[in-house]
RONUPA-7777 format. One record per residue (C-alpha): x, y, z; residue in three letters; residue number from 1. Coordinates in steps of 0.1 Angstrom, whole numbers. Example, Ala and Ser with C-alpha at 12.3 -4.5 7.8 and 13.67 -1.06 7.14 Angstrom:
// RONUPA-7777
@c1 = 123	c2 = -45	c3 = 78	type = Ala	seq = 1
@c1 = 137	c2 = -11	c3 = 71	type = Ser	seq = 2
This chain:
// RONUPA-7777
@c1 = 1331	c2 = 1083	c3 = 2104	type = Unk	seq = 1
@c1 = 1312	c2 = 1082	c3 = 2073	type = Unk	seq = 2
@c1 = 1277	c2 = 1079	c3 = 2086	type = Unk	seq = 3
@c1 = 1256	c2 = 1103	c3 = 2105	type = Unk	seq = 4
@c1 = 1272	c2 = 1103	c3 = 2139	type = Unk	seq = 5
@c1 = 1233	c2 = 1097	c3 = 2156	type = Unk	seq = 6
@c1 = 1236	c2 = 1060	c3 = 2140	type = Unk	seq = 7
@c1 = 1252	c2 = 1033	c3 = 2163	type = Unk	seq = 8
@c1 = 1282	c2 = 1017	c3 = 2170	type = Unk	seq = 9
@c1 = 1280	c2 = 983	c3 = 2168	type = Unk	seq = 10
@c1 = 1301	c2 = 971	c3 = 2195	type = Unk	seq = 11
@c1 = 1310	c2 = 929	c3 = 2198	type = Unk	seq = 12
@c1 = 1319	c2 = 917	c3 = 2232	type = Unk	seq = 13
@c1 = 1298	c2 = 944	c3 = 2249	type = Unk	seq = 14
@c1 = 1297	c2 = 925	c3 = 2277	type = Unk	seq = 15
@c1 = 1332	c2 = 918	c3 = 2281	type = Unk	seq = 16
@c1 = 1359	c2 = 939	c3 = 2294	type = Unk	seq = 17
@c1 = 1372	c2 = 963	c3 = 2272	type = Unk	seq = 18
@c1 = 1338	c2 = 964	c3 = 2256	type = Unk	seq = 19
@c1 = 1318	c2 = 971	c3 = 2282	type = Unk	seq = 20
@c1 = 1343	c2 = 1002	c3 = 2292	type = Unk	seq = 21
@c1 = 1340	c2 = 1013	c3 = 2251	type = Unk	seq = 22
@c1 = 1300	c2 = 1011	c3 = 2257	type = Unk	seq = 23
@c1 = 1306	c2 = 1035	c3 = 2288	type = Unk	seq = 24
@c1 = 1328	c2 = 1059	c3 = 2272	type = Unk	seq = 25
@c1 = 1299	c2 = 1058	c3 = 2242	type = Unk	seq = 26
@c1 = 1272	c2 = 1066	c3 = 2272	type = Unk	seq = 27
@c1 = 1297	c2 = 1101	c3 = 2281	type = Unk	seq = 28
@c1 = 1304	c2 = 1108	c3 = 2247	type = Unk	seq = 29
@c1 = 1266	c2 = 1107	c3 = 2241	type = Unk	seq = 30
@c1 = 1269	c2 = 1084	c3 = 2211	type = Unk	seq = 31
@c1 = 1244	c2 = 1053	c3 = 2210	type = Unk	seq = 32
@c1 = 1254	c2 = 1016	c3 = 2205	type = Unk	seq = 33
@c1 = 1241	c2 = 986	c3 = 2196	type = Unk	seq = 34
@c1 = 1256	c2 = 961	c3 = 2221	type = Unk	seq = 35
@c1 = 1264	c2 = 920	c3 = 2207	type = Unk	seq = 36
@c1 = 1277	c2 = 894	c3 = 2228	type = Unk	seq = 37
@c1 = 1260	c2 = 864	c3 = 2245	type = Unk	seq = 38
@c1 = 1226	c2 = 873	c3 = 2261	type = Unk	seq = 39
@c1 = 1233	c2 = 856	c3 = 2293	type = Unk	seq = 40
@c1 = 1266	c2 = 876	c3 = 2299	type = Unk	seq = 41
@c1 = 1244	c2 = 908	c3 = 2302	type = Unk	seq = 42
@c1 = 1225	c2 = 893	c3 = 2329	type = Unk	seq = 43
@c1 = 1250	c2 = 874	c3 = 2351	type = Unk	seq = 44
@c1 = 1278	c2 = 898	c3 = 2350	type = Unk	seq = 45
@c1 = 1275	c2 = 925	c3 = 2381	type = Unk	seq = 46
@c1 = 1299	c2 = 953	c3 = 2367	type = Unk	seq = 47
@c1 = 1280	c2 = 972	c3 = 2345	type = Unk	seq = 48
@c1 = 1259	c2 = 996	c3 = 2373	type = Unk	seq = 49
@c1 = 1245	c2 = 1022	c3 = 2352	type = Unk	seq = 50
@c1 = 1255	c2 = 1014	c3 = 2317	type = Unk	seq = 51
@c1 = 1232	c2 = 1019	c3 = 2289	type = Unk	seq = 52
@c1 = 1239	c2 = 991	c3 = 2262	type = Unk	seq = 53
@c1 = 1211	c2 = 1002	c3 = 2239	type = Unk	seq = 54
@c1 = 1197	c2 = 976	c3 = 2219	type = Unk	seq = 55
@c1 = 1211	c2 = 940	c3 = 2227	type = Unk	seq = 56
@c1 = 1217	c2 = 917	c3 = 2202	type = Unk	seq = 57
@c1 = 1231	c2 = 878	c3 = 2213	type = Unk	seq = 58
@c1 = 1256	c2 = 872	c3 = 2195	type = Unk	seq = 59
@c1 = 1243	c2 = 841	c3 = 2175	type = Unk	seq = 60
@c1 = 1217	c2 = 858	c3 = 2169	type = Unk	seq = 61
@c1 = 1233	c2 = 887	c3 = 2149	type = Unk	seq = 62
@c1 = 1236	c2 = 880	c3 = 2110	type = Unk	seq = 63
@c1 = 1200	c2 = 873	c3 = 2114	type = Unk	seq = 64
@c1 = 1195	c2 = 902	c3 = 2131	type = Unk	seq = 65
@c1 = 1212	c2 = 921	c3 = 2105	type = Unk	seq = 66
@c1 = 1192	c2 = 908	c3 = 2077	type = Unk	seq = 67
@c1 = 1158	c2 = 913	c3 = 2093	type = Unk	seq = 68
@c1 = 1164	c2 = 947	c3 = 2108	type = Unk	seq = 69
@c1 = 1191	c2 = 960	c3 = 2080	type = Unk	seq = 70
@c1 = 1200	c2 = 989	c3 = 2104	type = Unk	seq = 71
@c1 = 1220	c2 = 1023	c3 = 2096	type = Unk	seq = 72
@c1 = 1254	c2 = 1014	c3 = 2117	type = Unk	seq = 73
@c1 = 1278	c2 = 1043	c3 = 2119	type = Unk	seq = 74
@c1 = 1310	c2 = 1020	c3 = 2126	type = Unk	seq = 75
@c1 = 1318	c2 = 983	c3 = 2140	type = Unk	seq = 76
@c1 = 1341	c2 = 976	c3 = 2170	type = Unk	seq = 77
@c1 = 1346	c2 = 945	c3 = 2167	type = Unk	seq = 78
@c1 = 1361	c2 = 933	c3 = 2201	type = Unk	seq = 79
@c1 = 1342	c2 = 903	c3 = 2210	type = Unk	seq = 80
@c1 = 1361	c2 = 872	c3 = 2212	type = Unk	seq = 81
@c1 = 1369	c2 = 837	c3 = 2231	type = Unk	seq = 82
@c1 = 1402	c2 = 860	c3 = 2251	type = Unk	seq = 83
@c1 = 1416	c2 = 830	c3 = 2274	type = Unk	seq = 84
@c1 = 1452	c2 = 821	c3 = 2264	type = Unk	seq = 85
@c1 = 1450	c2 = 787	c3 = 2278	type = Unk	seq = 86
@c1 = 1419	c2 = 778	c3 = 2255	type = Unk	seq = 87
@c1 = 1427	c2 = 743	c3 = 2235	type = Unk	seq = 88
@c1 = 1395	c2 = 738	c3 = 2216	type = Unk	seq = 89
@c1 = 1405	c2 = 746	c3 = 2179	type = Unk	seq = 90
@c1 = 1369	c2 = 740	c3 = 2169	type = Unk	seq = 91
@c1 = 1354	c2 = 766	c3 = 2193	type = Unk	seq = 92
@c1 = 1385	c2 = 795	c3 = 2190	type = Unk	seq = 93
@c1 = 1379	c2 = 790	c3 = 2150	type = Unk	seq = 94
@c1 = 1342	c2 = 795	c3 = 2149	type = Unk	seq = 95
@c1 = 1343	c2 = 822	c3 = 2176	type = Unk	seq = 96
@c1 = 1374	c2 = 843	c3 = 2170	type = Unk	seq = 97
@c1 = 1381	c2 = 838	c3 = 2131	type = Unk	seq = 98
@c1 = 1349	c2 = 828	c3 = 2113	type = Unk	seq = 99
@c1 = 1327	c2 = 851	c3 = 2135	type = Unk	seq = 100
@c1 = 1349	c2 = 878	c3 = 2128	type = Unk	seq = 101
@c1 = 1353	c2 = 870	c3 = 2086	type = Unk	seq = 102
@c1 = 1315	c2 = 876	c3 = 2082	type = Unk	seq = 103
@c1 = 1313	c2 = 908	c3 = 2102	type = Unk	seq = 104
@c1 = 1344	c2 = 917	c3 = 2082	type = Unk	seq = 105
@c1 = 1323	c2 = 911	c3 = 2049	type = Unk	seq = 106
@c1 = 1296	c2 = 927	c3 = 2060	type = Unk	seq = 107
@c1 = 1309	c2 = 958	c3 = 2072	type = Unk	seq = 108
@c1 = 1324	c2 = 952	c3 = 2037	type = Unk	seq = 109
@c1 = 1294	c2 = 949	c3 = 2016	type = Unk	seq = 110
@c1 = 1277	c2 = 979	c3 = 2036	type = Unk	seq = 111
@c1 = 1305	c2 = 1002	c3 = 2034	type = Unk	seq = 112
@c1 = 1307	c2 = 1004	c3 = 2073	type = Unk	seq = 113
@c1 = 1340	c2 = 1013	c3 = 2086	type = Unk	seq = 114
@c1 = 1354	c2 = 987	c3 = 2112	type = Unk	seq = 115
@c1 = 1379	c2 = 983	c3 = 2139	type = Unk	seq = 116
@c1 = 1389	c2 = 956	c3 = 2160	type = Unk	seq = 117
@c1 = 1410	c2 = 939	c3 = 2186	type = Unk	seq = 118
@c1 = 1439	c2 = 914	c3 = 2175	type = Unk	seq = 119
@c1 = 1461	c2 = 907	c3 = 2204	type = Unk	seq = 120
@c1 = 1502	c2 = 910	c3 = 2205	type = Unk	seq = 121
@c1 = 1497	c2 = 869	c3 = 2216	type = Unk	seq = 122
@c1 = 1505	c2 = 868	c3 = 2180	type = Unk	seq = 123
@c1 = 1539	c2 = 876	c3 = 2188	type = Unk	seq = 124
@c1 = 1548	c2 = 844	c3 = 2206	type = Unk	seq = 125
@c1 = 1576	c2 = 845	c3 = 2224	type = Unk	seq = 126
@c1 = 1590	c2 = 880	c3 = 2207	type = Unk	seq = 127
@c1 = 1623	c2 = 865	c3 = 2193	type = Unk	seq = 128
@c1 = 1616	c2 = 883	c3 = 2156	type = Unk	seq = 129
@c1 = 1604	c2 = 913	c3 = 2184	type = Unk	seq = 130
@c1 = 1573	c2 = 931	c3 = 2184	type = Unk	seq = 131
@c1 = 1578	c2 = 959	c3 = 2152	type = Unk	seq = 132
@c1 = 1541	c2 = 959	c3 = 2138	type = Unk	seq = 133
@c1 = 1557	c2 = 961	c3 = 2103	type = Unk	seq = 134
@c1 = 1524	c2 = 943	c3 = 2086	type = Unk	seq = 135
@c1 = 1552	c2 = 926	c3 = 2060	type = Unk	seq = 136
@c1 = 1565	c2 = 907	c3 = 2093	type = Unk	seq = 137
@c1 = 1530	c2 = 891	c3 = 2102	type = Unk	seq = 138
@c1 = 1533	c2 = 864	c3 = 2082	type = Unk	seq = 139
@c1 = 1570	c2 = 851	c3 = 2104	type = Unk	seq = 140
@c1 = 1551	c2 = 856	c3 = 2137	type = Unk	seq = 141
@c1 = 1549	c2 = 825	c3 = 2154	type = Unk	seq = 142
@c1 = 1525	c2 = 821	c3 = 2181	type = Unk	seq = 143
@c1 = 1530	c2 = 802	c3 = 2216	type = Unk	seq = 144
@c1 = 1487	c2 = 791	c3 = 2217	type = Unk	seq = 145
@c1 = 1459	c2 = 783	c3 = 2198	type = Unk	seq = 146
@c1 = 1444	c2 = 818	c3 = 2211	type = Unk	seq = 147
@c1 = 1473	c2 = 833	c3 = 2194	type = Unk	seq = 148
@c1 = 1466	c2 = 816	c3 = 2161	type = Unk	seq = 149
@c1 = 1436	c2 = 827	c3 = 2160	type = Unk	seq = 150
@c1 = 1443	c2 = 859	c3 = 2163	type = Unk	seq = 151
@c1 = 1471	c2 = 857	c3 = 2136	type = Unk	seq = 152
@c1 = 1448	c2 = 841	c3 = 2115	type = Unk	seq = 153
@c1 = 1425	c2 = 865	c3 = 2105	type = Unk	seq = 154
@c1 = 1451	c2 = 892	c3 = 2104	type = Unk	seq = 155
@c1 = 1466	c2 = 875	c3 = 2076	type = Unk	seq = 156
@c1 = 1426	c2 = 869	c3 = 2063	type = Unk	seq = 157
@c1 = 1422	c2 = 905	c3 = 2064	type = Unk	seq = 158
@c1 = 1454	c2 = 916	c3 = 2044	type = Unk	seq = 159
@c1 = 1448	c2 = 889	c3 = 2021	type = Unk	seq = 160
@c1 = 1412	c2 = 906	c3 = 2012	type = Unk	seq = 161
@c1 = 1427	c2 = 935	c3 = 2012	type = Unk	seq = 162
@c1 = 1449	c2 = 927	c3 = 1981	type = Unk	seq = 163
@c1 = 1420	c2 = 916	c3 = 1966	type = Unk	seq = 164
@c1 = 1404	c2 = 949	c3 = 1971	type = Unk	seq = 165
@c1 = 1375	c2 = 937	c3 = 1992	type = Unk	seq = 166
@c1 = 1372	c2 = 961	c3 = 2026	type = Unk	seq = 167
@c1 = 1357	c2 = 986	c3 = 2045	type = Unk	seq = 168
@c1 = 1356	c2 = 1021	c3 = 2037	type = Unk	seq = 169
@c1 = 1384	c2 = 1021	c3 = 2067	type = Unk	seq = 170
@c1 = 1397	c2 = 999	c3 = 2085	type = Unk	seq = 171
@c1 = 1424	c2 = 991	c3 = 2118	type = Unk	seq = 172
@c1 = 1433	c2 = 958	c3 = 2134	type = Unk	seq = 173
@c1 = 1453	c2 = 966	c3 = 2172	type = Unk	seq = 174
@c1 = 1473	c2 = 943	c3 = 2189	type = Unk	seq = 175
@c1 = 1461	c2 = 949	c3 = 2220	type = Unk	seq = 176
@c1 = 1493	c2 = 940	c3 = 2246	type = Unk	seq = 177
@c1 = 1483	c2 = 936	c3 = 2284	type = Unk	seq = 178
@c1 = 1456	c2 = 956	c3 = 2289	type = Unk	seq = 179
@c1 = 1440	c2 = 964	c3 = 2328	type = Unk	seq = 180
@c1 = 1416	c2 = 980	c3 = 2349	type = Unk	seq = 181
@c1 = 1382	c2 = 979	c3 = 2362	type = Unk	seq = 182
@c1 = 1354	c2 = 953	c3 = 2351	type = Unk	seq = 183
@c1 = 1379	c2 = 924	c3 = 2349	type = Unk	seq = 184
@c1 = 1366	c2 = 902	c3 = 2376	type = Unk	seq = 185
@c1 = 1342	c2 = 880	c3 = 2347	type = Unk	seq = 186
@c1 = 1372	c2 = 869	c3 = 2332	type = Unk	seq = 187
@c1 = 1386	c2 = 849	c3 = 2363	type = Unk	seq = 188
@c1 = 1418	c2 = 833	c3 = 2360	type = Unk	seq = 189
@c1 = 1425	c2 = 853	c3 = 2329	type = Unk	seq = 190
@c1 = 1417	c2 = 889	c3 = 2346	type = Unk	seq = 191
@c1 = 1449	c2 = 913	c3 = 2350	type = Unk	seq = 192
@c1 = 1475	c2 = 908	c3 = 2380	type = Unk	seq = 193
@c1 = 1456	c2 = 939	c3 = 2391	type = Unk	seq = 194
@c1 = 1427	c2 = 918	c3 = 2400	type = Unk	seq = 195
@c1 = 1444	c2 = 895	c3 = 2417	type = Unk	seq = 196
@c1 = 1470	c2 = 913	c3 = 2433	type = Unk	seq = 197
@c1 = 1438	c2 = 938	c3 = 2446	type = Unk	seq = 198
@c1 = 1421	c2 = 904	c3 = 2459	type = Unk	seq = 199
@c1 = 1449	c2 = 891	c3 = 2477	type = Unk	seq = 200
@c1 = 1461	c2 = 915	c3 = 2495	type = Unk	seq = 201
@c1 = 1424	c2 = 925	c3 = 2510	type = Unk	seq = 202
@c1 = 1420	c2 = 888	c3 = 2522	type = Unk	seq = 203
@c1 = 1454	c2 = 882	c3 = 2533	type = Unk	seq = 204
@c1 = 1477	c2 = 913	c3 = 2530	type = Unk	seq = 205
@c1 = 1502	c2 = 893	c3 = 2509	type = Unk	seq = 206
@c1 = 1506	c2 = 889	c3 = 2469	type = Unk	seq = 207
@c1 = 1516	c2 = 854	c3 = 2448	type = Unk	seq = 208
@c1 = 1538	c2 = 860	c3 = 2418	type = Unk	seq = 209
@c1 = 1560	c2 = 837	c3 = 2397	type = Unk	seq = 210
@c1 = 1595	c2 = 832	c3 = 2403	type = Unk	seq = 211
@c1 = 1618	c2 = 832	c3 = 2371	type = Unk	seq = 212
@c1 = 1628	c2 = 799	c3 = 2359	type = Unk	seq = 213
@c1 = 1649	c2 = 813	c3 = 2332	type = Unk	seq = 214
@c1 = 1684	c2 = 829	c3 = 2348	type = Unk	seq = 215
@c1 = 1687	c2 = 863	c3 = 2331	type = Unk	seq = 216
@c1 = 1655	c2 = 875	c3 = 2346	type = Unk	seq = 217
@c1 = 1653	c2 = 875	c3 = 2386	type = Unk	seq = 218
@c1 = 1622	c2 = 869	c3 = 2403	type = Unk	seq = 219
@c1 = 1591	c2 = 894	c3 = 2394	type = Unk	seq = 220
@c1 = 1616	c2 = 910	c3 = 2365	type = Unk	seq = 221
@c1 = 1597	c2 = 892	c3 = 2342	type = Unk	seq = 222
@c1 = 1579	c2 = 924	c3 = 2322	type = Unk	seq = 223
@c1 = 1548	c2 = 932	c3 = 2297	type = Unk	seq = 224
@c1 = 1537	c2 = 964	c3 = 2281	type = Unk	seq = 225
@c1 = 1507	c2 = 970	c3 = 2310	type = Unk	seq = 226
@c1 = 1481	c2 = 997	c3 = 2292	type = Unk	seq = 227
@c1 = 1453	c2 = 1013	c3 = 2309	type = Unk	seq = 228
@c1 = 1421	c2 = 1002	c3 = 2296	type = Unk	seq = 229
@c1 = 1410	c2 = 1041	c3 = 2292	type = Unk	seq = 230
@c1 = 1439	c2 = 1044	c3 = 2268	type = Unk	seq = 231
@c1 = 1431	c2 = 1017	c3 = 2249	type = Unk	seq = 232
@c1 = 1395	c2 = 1032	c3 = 2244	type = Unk	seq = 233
@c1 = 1405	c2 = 1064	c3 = 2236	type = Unk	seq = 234
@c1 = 1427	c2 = 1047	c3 = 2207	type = Unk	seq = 235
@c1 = 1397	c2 = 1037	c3 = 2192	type = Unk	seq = 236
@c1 = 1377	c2 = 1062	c3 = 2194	type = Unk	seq = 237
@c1 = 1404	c2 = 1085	c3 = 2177	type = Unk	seq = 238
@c1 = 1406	c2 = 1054	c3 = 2150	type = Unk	seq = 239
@c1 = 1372	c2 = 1059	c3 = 2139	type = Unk	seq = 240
@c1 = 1367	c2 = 1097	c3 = 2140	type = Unk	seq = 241
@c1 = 1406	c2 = 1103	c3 = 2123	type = Unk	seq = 242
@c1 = 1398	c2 = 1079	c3 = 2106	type = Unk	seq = 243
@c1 = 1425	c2 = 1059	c3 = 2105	type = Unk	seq = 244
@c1 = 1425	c2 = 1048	c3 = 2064	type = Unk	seq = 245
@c1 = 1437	c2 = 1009	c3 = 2069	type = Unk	seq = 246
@c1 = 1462	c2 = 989	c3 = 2089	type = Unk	seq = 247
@c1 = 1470	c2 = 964	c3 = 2120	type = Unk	seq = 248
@c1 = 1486	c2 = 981	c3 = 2147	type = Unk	seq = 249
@c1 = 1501	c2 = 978	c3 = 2180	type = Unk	seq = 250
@c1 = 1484	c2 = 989	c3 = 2212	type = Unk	seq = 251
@c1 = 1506	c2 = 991	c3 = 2246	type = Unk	seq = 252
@c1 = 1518	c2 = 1017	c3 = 2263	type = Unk	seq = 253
@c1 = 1552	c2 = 1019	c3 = 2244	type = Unk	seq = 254
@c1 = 1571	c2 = 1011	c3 = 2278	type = Unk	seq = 255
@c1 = 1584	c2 = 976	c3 = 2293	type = Unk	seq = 256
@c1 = 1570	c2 = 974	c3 = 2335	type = Unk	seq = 257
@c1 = 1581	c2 = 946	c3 = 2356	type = Unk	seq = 258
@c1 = 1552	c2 = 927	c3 = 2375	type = Unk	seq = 259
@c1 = 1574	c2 = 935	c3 = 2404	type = Unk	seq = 260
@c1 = 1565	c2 = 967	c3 = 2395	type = Unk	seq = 261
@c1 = 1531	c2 = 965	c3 = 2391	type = Unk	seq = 262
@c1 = 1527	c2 = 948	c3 = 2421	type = Unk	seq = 263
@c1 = 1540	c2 = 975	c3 = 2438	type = Unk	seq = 264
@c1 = 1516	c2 = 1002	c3 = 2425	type = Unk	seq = 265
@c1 = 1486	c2 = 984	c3 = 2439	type = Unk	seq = 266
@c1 = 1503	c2 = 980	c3 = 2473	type = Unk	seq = 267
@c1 = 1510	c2 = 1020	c3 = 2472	type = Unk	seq = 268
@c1 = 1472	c2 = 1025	c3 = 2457	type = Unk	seq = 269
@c1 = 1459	c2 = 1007	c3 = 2487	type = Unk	seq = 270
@c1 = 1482	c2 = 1023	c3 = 2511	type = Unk	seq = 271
@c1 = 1495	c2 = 983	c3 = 2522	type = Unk	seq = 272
@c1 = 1532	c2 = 976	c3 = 2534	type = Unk	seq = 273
@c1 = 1545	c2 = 953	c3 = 2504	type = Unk	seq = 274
@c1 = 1541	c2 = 916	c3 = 2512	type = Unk	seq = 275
@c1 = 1553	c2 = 892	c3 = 2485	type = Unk	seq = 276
@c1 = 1551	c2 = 852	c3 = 2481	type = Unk	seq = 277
@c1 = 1570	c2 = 834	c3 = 2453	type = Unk	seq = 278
@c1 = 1556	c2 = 804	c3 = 2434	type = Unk	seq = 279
@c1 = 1566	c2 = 783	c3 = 2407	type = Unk	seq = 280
@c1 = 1552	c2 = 792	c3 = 2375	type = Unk	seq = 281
@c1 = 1525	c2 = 759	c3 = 2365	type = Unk	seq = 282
@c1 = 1544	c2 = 736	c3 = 2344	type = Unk	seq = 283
@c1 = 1515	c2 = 734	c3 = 2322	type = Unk	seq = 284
@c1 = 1522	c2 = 772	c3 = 2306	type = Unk	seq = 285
@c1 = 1557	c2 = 776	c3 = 2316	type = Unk	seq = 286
@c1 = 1575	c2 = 765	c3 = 2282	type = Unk	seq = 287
@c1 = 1547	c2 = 792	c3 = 2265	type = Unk	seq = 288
@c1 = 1556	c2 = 815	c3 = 2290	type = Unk	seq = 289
@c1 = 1568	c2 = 853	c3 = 2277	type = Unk	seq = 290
@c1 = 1590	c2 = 866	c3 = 2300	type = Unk	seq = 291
@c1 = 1588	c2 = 900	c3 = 2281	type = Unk	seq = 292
@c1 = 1566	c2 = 920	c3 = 2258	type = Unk	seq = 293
@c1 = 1573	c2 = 957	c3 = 2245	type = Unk	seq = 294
@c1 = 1548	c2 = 975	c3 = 2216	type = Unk	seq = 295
@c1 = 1564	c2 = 994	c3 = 2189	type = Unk	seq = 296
@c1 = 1540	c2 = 1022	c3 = 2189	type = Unk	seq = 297
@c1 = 1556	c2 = 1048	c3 = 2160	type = Unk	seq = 298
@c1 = 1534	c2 = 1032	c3 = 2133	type = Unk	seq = 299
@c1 = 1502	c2 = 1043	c3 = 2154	type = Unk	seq = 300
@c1 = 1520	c2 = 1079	c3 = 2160	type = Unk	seq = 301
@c1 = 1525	c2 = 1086	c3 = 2124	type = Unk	seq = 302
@c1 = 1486	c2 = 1079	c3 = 2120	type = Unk	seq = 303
@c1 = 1487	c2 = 1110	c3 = 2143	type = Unk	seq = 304
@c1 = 1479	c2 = 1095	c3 = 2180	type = Unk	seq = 305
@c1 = 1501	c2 = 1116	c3 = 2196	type = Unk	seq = 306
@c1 = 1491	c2 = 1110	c3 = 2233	type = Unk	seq = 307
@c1 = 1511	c2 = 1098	c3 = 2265	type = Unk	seq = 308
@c1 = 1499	c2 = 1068	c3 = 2276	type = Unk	seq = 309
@c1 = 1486	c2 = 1067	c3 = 2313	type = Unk	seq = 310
@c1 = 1518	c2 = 1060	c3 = 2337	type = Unk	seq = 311
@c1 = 1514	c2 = 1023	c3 = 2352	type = Unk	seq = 312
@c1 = 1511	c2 = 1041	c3 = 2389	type = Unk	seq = 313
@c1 = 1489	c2 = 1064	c3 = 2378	type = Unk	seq = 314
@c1 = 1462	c2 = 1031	c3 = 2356	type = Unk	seq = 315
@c1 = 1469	c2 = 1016	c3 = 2384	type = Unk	seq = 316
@c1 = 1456	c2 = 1038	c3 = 2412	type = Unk	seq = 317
@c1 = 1429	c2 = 1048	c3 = 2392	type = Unk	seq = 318
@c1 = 1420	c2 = 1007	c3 = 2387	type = Unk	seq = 319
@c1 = 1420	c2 = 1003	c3 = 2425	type = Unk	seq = 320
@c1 = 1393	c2 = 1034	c3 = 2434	type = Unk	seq = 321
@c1 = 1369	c2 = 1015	c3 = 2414	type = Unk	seq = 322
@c1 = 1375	c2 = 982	c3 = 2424	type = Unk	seq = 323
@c1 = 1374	c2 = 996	c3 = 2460	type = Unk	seq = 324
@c1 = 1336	c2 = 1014	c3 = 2454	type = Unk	seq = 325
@c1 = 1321	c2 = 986	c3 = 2438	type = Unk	seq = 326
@c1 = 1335	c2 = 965	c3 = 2471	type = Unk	seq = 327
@c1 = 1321	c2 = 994	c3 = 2490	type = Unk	seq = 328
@c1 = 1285	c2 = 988	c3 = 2472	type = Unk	seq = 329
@c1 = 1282	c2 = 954	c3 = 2475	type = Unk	seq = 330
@c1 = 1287	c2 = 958	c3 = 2513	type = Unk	seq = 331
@c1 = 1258	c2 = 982	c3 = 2514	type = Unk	seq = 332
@c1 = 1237	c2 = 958	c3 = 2493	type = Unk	seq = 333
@c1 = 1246	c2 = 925	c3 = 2510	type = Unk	seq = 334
């Protein structure tokens, strides 16, 4: 990074999922933050035991913030964002996930902060032009949701400043693919089949998945690139401290897994016989259904990131201890 490494990270979405694991991994790594999202999220949200979030800024609260404090930032990680896929209002995904994300963009621009943050392989659609992160290919990509086009929206934004020579010092957009593990519970309907699957089976020892409705995929065959949440914080770490120069990569595990398969691993990790229920996929997302995602990963390789990713067993397993001793603490404080 090109500021003194004592000077925060500005993290967006701190409250969120992956950001609230980044703010945890800054806590280890000894490096202090300065957490944005909505002020209410910090409070309502029970995952976050032990975290130190450092200053907290709401998130409509931060340009001003900004501009009264003018604070020495080491780096942005930008990963705060409306996330559902099944969001409609064009209105609220364009003020939260593209014009939100422009002026943070600028500023980190105008202060010659380096910046990284999260685009989503939703941009993809359903994968028919496949999922090659070749940055001349973004503009084909055809999105199945609005979330998508959001995403895709400010990718295109950011290259198209970037021929006009206006960005960070360093920069990196990831498409983050289907990324699980612990402190999804906030998000719902829209946390991980890991969260569910976990939930099912300790209230009724049996698991829902979709059937197929498509006949070259049989039931639970249909697959996503799964990546651990760890590995997807490690990415950015290494993006920042490389740094990585400039670019919008992928960010999956490389690898194809079945939910069938998945499924499975938290069975195993619970040490439960394999009990499974079939049900329709809702017709309401079926058309916009992928039935399979796959990340190119050799542009991020030739940036250097030369590690395995975590084996969906192993994510997995590891996913299911926590879930299980925050269960177990909730017990003791009920």
């Amino acid at each position: 990074m090109s500021r003194a490494m004592s000077s925060p990270i500005l993290v967006t979405g701190a409250a969120g999922f992956i950001g609230a694991r980044f703010v945890e991994s800054c806590n280890q790594r000894g490096t202090p933050v300065v957490s944005v999202d909505l002020r209410a999220h910090f409070e309502e949200r029970g995952e976050f035991s032990g975290l130190d979030f450092g200053p907290i800024v709401d998130r409509n609260e931060l340009f001003q913030w900004l501009r009264d404090t003018q604070p020495e930032i080491a780096a942005i990680v930008h990963l705060g964002a409306c996330s559902s896929t099944t969001e409609t209002r064009l209105d609220y995904l364009n003020e939260v996930n593209v014009e939100f994300s422009k002026r943070l963009f600028e500023w980190a621009t105008e202060q010659r902060v380096p910046m990284v943050y999260a685009s989503s392989a939703a941009t993809y659609g359903d994968g028919r032009v496949g999922f090659e992160d070749d940055e001349s290919r973004i503009p084909k990509l055809q999105p199945l949701n609005p979330y998508g086009r959001s995403k895709q929206e400010f990718d295109l934004w950011v290259l198209e400043r970037e021929r006009e020579g206006k960005t960070p010092p360093s920069w990196a957009g990831f498409k983050f693919f289907n990324v699980y593990g612990f402190g999804e519970r906030h998000k719902g309907a829209q946390a991980s089949v890991v969260v569910h699957a976990f939930d099912q089976i300790e209230s009724t020892g049996r698991v829902r998945l979709f059937r197929s409705h498509r006949d070259d995929f049989a039931d639970g065959e249909q697959s996503r690139d799964f990546i651990f949440v760890g590995d997807v914080i490690e990415v950015l770490h290494f993006a920042l401290a490389a740094p990585i120069p400039r670019g919008i990569f992928n960010l999956g595990s490389g690898k194809a897994r079945s939910f069938l398969d998945l499924t499975r691993a938290v069975f195993s990790a619970l040490g439960r016989t394999e009990a499974i229920d079939w049900i329709d996929t809702p017709e309401a997302i079926r058309d916009n259904y992928q039935y399979f995602t796959e990340a190119s990963m050799r542009r991020l390789h030739d940036e250097g990131w030369d590690s395995s990713a975590t084996e969906l067993e192993e994510g997995v397993r590891r996913t299911v201890e926590r879930l299980l001793a925050a269960s177990d603490a909730t017990t003791e404080t009920s």
